[in-house]
SEMI-265507 format. One line per field, with one value per residue (C-alpha): residue number from 1; residue in three letters; x, y, z. Coordinates in steps of 0.05 Angstrom, whole numbers, plus 5000, padded with zeros to 4 digits. Last residue first. Example, Ala and Ser with C-alpha at 12.3 -4.5 7.8 and 13.67 -1.06 7.14 Angstrom:
<pts>
i: (2:1)
aa: (SER:ALA)
u: (5273:5246)
v: (4979:4910)
w: (5143:5156)
</pts>
This chain:
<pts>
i: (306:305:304:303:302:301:300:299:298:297:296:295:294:293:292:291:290:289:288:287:286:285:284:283:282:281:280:279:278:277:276:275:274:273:272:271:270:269:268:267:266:265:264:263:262:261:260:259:258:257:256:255:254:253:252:251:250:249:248:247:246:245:244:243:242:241:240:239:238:237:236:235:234:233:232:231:230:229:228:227:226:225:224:223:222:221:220:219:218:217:216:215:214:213:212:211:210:209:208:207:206:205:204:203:202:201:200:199:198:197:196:195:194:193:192:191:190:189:188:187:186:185:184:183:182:181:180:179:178:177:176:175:174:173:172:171:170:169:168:167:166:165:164:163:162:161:160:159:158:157:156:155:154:153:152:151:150:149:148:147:146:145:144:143:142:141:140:139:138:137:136:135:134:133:132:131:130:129:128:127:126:125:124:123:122:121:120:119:118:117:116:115:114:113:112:111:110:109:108:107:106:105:104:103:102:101:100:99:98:97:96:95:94:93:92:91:90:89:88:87:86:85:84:83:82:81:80:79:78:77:76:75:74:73:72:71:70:69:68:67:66:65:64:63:62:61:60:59:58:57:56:55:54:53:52:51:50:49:48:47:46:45:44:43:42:41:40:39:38:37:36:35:34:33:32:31:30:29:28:27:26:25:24:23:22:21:20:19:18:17:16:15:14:13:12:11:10:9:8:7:6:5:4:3:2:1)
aa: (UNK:UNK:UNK:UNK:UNK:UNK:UNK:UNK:UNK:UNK:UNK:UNK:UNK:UNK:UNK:UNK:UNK:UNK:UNK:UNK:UNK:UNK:UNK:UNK:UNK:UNK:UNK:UNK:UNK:UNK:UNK:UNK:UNK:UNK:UNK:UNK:UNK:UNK:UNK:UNK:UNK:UNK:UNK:UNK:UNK:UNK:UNK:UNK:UNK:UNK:UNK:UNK:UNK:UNK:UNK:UNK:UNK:UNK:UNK:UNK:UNK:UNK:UNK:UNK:UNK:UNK:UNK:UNK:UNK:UNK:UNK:UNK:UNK:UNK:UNK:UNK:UNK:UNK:UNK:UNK:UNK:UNK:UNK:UNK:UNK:UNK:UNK:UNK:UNK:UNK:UNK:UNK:UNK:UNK:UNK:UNK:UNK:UNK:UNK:UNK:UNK:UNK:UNK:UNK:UNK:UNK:UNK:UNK:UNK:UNK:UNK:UNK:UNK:UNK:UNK:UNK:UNK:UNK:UNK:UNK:UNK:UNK:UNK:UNK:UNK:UNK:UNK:UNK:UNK:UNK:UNK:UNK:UNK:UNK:UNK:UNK:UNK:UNK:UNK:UNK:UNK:UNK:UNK:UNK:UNK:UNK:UNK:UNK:UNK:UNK:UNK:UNK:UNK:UNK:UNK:UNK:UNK:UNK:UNK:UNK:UNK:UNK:UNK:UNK:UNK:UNK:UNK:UNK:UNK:UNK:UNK:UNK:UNK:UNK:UNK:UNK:UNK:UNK:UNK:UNK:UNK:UNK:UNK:UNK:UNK:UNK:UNK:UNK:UNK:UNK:UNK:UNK:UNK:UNK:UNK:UNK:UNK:UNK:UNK:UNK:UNK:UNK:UNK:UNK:UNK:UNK:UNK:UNK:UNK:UNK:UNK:UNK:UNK:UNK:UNK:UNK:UNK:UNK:UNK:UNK:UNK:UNK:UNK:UNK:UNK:UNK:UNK:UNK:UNK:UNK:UNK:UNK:UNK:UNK:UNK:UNK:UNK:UNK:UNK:UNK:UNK:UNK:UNK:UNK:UNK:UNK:UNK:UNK:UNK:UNK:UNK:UNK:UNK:UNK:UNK:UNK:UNK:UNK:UNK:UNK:UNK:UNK:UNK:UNK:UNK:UNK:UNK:UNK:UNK:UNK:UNK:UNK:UNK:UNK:UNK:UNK:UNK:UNK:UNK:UNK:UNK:UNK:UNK:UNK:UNK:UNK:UNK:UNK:UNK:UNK:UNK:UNK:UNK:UNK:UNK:UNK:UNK:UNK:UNK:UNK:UNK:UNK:UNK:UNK:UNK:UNK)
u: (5226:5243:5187:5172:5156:5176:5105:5085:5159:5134:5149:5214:5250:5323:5349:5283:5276:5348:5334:5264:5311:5361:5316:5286:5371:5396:5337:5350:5416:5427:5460:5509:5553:5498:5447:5475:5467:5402:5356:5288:5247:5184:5150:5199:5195:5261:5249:5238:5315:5338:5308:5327:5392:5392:5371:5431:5461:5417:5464:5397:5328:5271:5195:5161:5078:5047:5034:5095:5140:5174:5174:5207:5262:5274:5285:5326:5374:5371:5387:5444:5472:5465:5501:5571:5530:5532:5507:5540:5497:5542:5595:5645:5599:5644:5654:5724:5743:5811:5879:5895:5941:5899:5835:5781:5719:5656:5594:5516:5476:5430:5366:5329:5281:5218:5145:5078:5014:5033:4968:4995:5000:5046:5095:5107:5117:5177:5203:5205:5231:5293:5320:5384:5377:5419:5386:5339:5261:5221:5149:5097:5033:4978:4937:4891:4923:4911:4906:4949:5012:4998:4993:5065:5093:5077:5097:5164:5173:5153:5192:5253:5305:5262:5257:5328:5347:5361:5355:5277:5246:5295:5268:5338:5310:5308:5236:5232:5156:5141:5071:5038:5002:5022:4997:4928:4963:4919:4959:5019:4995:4970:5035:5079:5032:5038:5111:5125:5080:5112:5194:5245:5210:5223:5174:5179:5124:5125:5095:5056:5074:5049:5115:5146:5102:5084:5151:5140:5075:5106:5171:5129:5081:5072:5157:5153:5099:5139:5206:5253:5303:5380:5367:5420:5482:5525:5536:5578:5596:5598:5641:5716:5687:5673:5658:5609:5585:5649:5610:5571:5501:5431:5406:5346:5263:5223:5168:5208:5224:5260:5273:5223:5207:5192:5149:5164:5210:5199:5166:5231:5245:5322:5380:5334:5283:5338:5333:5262:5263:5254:5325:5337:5393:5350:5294:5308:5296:5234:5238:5178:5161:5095:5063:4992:4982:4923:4975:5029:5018:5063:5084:5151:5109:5066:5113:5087:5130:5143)
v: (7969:7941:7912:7986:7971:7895:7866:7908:7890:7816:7749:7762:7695:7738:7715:7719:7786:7805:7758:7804:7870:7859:7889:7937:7959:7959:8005:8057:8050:8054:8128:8105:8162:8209:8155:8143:8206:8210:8143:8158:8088:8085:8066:8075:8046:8020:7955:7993:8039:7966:7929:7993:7982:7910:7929:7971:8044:8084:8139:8187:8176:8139:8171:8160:8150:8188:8156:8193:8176:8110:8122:8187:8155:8096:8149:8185:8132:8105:8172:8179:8104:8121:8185:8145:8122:8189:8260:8320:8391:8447:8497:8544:8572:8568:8496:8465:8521:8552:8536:8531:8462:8444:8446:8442:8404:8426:8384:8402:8338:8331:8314:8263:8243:8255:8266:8247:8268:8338:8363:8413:8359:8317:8379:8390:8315:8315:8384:8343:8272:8320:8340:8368:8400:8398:8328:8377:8344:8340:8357:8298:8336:8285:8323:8372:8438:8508:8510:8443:8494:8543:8490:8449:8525:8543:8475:8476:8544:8523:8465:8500:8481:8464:8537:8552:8608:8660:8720:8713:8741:8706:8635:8588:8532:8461:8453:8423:8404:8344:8349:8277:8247:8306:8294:8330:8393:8434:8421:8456:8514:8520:8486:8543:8601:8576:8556:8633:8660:8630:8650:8629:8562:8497:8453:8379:8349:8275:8239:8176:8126:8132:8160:8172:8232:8244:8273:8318:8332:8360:8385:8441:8479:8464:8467:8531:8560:8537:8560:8538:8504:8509:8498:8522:8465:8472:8401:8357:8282:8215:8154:8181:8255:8302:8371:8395:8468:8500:8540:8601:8580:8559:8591:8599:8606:8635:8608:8550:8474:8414:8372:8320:8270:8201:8135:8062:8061:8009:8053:8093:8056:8061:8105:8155:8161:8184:8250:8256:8243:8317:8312:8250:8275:8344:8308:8239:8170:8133:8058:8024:7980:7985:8050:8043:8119:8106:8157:8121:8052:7997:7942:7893:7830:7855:7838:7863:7845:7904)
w: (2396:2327:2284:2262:2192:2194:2173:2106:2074:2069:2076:2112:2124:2132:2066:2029:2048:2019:1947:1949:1962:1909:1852:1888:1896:1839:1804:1861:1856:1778:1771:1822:1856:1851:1862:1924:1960:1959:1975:2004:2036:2055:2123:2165:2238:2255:2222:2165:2166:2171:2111:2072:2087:2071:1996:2002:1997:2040:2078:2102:2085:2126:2101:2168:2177:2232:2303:2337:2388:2378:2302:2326:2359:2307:2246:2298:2308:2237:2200:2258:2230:2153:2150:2139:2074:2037:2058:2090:2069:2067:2097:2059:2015:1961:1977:1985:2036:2035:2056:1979:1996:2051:2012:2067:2082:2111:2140:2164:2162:2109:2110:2162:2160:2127:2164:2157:2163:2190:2232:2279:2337:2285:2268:2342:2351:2297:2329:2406:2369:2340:2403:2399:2329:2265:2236:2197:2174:2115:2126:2098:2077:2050:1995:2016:2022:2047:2125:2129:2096:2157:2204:2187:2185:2251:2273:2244:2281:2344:2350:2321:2280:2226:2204:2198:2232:2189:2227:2232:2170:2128:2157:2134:2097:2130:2126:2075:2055:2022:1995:1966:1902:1851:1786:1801:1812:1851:1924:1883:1876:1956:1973:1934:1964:2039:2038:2007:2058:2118:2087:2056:2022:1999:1975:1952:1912:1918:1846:1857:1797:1717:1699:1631:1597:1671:1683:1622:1656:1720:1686:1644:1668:1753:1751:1715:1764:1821:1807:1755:1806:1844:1913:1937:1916:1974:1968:2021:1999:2028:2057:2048:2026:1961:1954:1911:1897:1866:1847:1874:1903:1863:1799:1833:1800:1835:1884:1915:1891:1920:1851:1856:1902:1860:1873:1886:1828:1776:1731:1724:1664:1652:1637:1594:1663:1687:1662:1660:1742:1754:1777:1812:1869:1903:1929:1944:1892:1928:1938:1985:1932:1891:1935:1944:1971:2037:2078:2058:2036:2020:1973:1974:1980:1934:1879:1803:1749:1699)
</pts>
């Protein structure tokens, strides 16, 4: 694999090859693809989004497609923590020598707390990515990143028993998403994601019925990409912490965008369910992309835009 510093980063003092990371939730545990192609050339990987048992996920049909996107339903369908700490952790490592992101979900404080503390002992994980997207069920369901206070009360509590850099993975569904992304940087976050999914439905006109079981999910695809970039460039503008940008990427010029905003790293979802090879496609199109626009290096547009 040729090395290009000119596409290098850091996050949180993590030397990161290119700034490409394959989302939570649309890479698997990375084994999988890692059949397709070598996965070495990926900046880094979030795994599977994981919680303390194991989940079969929501009632099928899970998927329903859209003009520029998709909604899933999919419910966080994983092995649970201790399975993912025993077995997909060092089969991942069996084919990547990259940082690894950890990304927790959890349904309540304790269960964040307990799956970060695990975690936080793995020494092939580089970086926490907590979701905070998952509805609270101590407190009517309210998803816990829909709150200032609440993303901050769980930002602190998962500080109070890790070490590793703690990025927490913010919801689109709010008013004001630069107040819940400050609230999460004065309780210590060292980073933060943005954006997940935004909250979509379609409907079968001829069965007059939902598409997905659960009636409503998560909207992703490239029509996301301009209200990932709006609030990517929001909180960039308001917070000091390093930003993971995710939400519609589908180009090397993308991801040139979604810097100059004020990411620091790139996640790409939705894409790599409709193109197994997107990640791979597009660090290799980004140096012919920086060359285009006289960019010498990724390091000096992070934020360029104010």
């Amino acid at each position: 694999m040729v090395i290009n510093d000119k596409l290098s980063v850091e996050l949180c003092g993590i030397h990161l090859s290119n700034p490409i990371i394959p989302a939570s939730g649309t890479f698997g545990f990375g084994t999988e693809m890692a059949e397709l192609y070598d996965i070495n050339i990926l900046g880094a990987i979030s795994i599977k989004g994981t919680t303390r048992e194991a989940r079969f996920g929501n009632p099928t049909p899970r998927i329903a497609e859209c003009e520029a996107g998709l909604i899933n339903s999919v419910g966080l369908q994983n092995p649970g923590i201790d399975k993912v700490i025993s077995t997909e952790l060092p089969n991942l490592r069996k084919y990547f020598r990259n940082p690894i992101i950890a990304n927790i979900s959890g349904f309540s404080l304790d269960e964040y707390v307990e799956c970060c503390k695990k975690i936080n002992d793995e020494e092939q994980v580089e970086i926490i990515e907590v979701n905070v997207s998952c509805p609270n069920v101590h407190n009517g369901g309210m998803a816990f990143g829909t709150s200032a206070e609440s993303a901050a009360k769980v930002t602190q509590a998962v500080k109070d028993v890790t070490t590793k850099p703690v990025f927490i993975k913010l919801s689109p569904n709010v008013t004001d998403i630069v107040s819940i992304a400050r609230a999460c940087e004065d309780a210590g976050a060292d980073g933060l994601t943005l954006i997940n999914t935004l909250l979509g439905m379609r409907i079968d006109t001829a069965r007059r019925q939902p598409i997905v079981a659960n009636k409503m999910g998560g909207f992703s695809g490239v029509a996301i990409f301009p209200v990932a970039l709006r609030m990517v460039y929001q909180v960039a503008n308001a917070c000091k912490i390093p930003i993971i940008g995710c939400g519609g990427i589908s180009s090397a010029n993308d991801v040139i965008e979604m810097m100059m905003a004020g990411a620091t790293a790139i996640q790409v979802g939705a894409e790599n369910l409709r193109n197994p090879y997107a990640c791979k496609e597009i660090i290799e199109n980004l140096p012919t992309a920086m060359e285009k626009l006289k960019i010498d290096s990724l390091k000096n547009i992070i934020g360029i835009v104010k």
